[in-house]
Each structure stands twice: as structure tokens, then as C-alpha cells.
N, C-alpha and C positions, 0 to 999 in steps of 0.2 A: 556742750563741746562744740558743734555746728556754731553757736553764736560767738565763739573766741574766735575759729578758726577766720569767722566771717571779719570781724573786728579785727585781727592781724591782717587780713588782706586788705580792707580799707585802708588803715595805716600806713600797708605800702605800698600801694594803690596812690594815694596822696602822699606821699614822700617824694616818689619818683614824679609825678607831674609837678610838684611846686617846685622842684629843682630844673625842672624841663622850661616852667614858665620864668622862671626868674632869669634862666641862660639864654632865655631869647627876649628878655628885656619885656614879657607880659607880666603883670598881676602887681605892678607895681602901685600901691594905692595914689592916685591922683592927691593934689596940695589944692586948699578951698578958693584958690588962686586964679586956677584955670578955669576954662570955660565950659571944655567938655567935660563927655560924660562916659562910663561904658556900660555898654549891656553884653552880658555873659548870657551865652547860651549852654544848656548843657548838655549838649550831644551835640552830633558830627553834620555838616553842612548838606543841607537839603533835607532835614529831620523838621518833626513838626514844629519844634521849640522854634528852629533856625527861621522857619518861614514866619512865623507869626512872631517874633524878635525884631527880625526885618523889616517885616511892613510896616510895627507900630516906630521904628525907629527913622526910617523915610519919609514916615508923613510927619512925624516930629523935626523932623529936620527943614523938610520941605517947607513946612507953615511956620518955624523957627520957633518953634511950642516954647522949647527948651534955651533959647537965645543963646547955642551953641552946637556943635556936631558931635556924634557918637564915636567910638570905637567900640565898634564889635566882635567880638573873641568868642570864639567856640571853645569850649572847655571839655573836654571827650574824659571820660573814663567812670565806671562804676555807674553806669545806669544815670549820672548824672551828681552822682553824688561829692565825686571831687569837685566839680564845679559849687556843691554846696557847703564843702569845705570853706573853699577859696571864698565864697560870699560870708560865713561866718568870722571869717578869721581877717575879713576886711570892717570890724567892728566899730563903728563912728564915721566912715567915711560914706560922704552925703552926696558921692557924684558916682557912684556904681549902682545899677540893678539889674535884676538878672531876670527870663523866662523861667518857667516852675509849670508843674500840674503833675497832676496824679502818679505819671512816670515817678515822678520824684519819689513824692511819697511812698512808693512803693520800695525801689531804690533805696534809702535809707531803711527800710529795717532790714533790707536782703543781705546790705550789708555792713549792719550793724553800728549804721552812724550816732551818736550820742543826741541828737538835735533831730526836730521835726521843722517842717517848714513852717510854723509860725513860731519858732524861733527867733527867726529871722526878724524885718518886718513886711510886713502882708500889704502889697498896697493895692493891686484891683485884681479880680477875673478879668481878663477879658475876653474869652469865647470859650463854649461847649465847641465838638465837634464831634460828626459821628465814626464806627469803626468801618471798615470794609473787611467781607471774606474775599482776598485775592487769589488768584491762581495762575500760571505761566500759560499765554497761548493755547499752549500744545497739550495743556490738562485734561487729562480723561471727564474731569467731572463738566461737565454743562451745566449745570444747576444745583443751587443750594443742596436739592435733595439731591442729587446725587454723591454730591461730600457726604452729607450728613448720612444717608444710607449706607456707604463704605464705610462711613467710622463709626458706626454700629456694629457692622459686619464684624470690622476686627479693629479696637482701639490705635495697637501697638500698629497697624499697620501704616498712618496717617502721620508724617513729621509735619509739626505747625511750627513756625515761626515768626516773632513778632519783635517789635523794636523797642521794648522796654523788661528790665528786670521782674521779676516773680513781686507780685504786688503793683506794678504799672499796670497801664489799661491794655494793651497788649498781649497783653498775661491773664488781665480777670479775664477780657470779653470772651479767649477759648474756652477759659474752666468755665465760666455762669453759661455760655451757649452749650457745651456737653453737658451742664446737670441739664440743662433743658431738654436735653434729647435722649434723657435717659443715659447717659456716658458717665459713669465716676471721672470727675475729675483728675483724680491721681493717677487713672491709666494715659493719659493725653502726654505725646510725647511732646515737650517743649525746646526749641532752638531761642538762643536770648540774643539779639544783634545789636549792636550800637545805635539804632536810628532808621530815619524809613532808607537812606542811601543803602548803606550793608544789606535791608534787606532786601531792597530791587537785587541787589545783584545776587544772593543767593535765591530767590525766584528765579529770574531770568534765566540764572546758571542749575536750575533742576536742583539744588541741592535740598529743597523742600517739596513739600506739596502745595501749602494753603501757610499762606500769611494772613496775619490780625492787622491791622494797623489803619490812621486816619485816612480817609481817603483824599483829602489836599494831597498827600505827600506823593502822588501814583498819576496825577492829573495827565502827564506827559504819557507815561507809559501805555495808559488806559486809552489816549484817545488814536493813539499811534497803532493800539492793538498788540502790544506785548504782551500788556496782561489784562486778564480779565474778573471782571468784578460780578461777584456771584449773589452779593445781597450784601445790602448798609444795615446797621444796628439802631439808626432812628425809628422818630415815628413817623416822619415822611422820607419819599425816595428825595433823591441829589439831582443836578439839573448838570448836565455836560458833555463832552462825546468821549462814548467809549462808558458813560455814568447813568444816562436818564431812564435806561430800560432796566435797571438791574433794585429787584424788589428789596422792603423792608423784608426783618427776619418775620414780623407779625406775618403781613402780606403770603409768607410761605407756610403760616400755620406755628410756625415757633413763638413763643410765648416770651416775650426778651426784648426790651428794649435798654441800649446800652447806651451811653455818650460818654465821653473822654473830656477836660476842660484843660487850660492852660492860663495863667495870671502873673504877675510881677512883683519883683520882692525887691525890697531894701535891705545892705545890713542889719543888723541888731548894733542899738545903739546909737544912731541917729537923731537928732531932737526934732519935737513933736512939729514941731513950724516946717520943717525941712520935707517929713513925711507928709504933711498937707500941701507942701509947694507940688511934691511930685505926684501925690493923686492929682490933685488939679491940673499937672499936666498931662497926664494920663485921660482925665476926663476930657479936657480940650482933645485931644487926641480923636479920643471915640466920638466926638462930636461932628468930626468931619464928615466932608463925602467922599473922603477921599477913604477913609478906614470902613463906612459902609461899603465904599464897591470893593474893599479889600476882601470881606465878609465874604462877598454875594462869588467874589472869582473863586475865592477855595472854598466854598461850600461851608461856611464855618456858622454856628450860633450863635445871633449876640445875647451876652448872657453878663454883662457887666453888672459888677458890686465891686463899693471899695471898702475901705478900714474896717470897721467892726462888725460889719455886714460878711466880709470879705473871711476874715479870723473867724468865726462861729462856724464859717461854711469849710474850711482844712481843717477845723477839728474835727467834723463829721467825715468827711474824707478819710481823714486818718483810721476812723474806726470801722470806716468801711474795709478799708483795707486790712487791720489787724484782725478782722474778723474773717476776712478768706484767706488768709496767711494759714492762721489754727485750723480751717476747717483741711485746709489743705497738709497739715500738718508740716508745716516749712516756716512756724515761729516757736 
């Protein structure tokens, strides 16, 4: 019954945005004619998608990778998954692709999409990156243990909040850090926001206690002192201000290391020359130095694989995720 309900609300989830993009003259599939290209992101601007969308789409522009300019379009709703709508249902056309990672995956089964993301086609990783436990200033907790000690104390008492749907990384890294400390999962109170922006602002604005999320996306807030970063889920600490003092969860004795990934998709449907033009543009991409120091400024993993390398590694994602979904009992 949950997975109808969930599949009706997709459906009109994606009715009301493809009517929303069409009246403002977006989503319109480009003719093989033009020069550009677009990359969709799927979530709201200043999200992880958006930032790592961007950088690879500036240095492509900048080195003229692509021998044309991008339009970029944020695609907001369902965790990302209208946006995976719109990428499936733009099928043959060889001048759109979009940012993806785990978010997604998770996103489409929350709710209820017919398609996984290799569906789609699969054209690179290109970065791991790790999580943050954040908290506003003014947070009683000072350190890891001291969250983790209150939310022993009393589960119900701790609202978490993170920027991806039930199955994003946002989502697993609460639940797998509470089995770690001894926490049932299912008592963890979760808030689900559109992206790291929403959820700066419901931190900032106290409406939480502790966010999950990448820590590129907080870089501003963190070094300004709004919020503060209580321990990263790698296996080494991040280099930054307001970043460089703040331990792994190992480092605190918690047994967890977590990373989160992000990669790029083509329609389904595409021919096979077309998907090798744009790995290979992709790979020039990553080649620069320009996409290394993009790395090294948000703290990100380079962790590049393309085509069938690429596809083996979302299949296993996929079941990573359907297998905390059931344990959690939410598929």
C-alpha cells in the first residue's frame, strides 16, 4: 500500500514540474544541430550535485572540452527523482546529462520510480566525498561524544536532519552511525530537506539539532563559525578553517567509515560513439588542473571510473541501498 501511495505521489510530483519546465521554456530537448549542451542537476542550488555539476561544467567550458557552452538547470523535487524523470524521458538526445550519486539511488525507490540509474547511461564517477555530523554554534553538544551520549540517553530526543531522501547518503550515514552506537535505527528521528541550502537554513534556524551531509556544502558556514563540525565519516580528517580540528568517527572510537559518491549520466538511448565522445570528455576534464584543485578546495575524493567499470559499481550501490531500505523496513 506505502509503495502505491509513493508511485502516485511521483506521478504527480512529475506532472506538476514537467508542466512547470515547459511554461518556462526548460526541458526542452536540444536539435543535434546546436552546439550546446545541458547538465541537470537534481536538487536545489548550493547542494552537493549543484557544486560538483558546476565545477566539472566550467572547466569544460573554460578548456572548450566540449567545443560549446552548458545550460545548467537545477531540477528540484522528489529527492532528485523528477529530475530523473526528465533525464529518462529525454531518450536519444545526445546533448543532455545530468549529476547522480547515491542521493538518487536512494530517491527512486522512496519513491517509487520504475528506473534505476543505470537505466539511464552511466558515463563516469567522478568523486567520493565524505559526510559531516554538523550542529548550529549555539549547540549544546561540543563533541562527537557528546551527541552520541545524548542520543543514547534518549533516541526520540535528537531530530537529525539530512539532504537526501530515506536511501540517500544522508539518510544511510544516521542510521549505519546509530547501529554503531548501539541506537536502533528505526527509533532515529529523521527530517528529509531538499539539499545542503534547506538544510543550512533549518540548522541555522534551530529547527534541528545535528545534520548529516557532505561537508563541501557547509565550507562557508563552518569557516565563518555558524556551524560546527563535530567529526567527518572518512578515514582521514578534511583540511579547512572552521574543518582541520574536527576528528574521523574512527579517531572517536566509532567503528564507521562512510563516503557518499556523485557521477554523470546520459539519456538511455544514445548510440555507443556518442557515450564515448562524452566519457572522453569527461576524462579530459578530470585530467586537468584545474578539476584537481577543484578536488583539493571541497575536500572531495578522486575516485573516477567510466562505462563499464562505472555500471557494475550502481549496481552494487543499488543493493546497498535496498538492503537498508528492508532492514529498516521502509521497502
Amino acid at each position: 500500500m506505502v509503495r502505491h501511495r509513493t508511485r502516485r505521489a511521483l506521478a504527480t510530483v512529475v506532472a506538476l514540474s514537467s508542466a512547470l519546465l515547459l511554461a518556462t521554456g526548460c526541458g526542452v530537448t536540444r536539435g543535434a544541430a546546436s552546439s550546446d549542451l545541458t547538465m541537470l542537476i537534481p536538487n536545489s542550488p548550493g547542494g552537493g550535485y549543484d557544486q560538483t555539476g558546476r565545477a566539472a561544467v566550467a572547466i569544460m567550458e573554460q578548456g572548450d572540452i566540449t567545443g560549446g557552452s552548458f545550460e545548467v538547470t537545477n531540477v528540484i523535487g522528489a529527492g532528485g527523482s523528477v529530475a530523473m524523470t526528465r533525464l529518462m524521458n529525454a531518450e536519444g538526445d545526445e546533448r543532455t546529462m545530468m549529476t547522480a550519486g547515491l542521493g538518487v539511488v536512494g530517491s527512486l525507490y522512496s519513491f517509487g520510480a520504475p528506473y534505476k540509474l543505470d537505466d539511464a547511461t552511466p558515463l563516469a564517477q567522478l568523486i567520493e566525498d565524505q559526510e559531516g555530523v554538523l550542529v548550529p554554534a549555539d549547540s549544546p553538544y561540543k563533541t562527537i561524544d557528546d551527541l552520541v551520549s545524548a542520543w543514547q540517553d534518549d533516541p526520540g530526543s535528537i531530530v537529525v536532519g539530512g539532504g537526501s531522501s530515506p536511501g540517500g547518503p544522508d539518510h544511510l550515514f544516521p542510521m549505519q552511525l546509530a547501529g554503531s552506537v548501539d541506537i536502533d535505527p528505526r527509533d532515529v528521528r529523521y527530517v528529509v530537506y531538499d539539499g545542503g541550502g534547506p538544510l543550512t537554513s533549518a540548522l541555522l534556524g534551530n529547527k534541528i539539532d545535528v545534520g548529516f551531509s557532505g561537508v563541501g556544502e557547509f565550507t562557508g558556514q563552518l569557516a565563518s563559525g555558524e556551524l560546527r563540525l563535530l567529526a567527518v565519516s572518512g578515514e582521514e580528517r578534511l583540511k579547512g578553517e572552521g574543518i582541520s580540528d574536527s576528528p574521523t568517527l574512527t579517531e572517536s572510537g566509532i567503528d564507521l567509515v562512510f563516503t557518499n559518491w556523485r557521477g554523470v549520466f546520459a539519456p538511455p538511448g544514445i548510440s555507443e560513439k556518442r557515450r564515448d565522445e562524452l566519457i572522453g570528455m569527461l576524462e579530459e576534464m578530470h585530467d586537468t588542473d584545474e578539476w584537481q584543485q577543484a578536488l583539493a578546495d571541497n575536500g572531495w575524493i578522486d575516485e573516477f571510473k567510466t562505462g563499464d567499470d562505472f555500471t557494475a559499481f550502481l549496481q552494487e550501490q543499488d543493493e546497498r541501498v535496498a538492503t537498508t531500505l528492508e532492514e529498516l523496513d521502509l521497502l
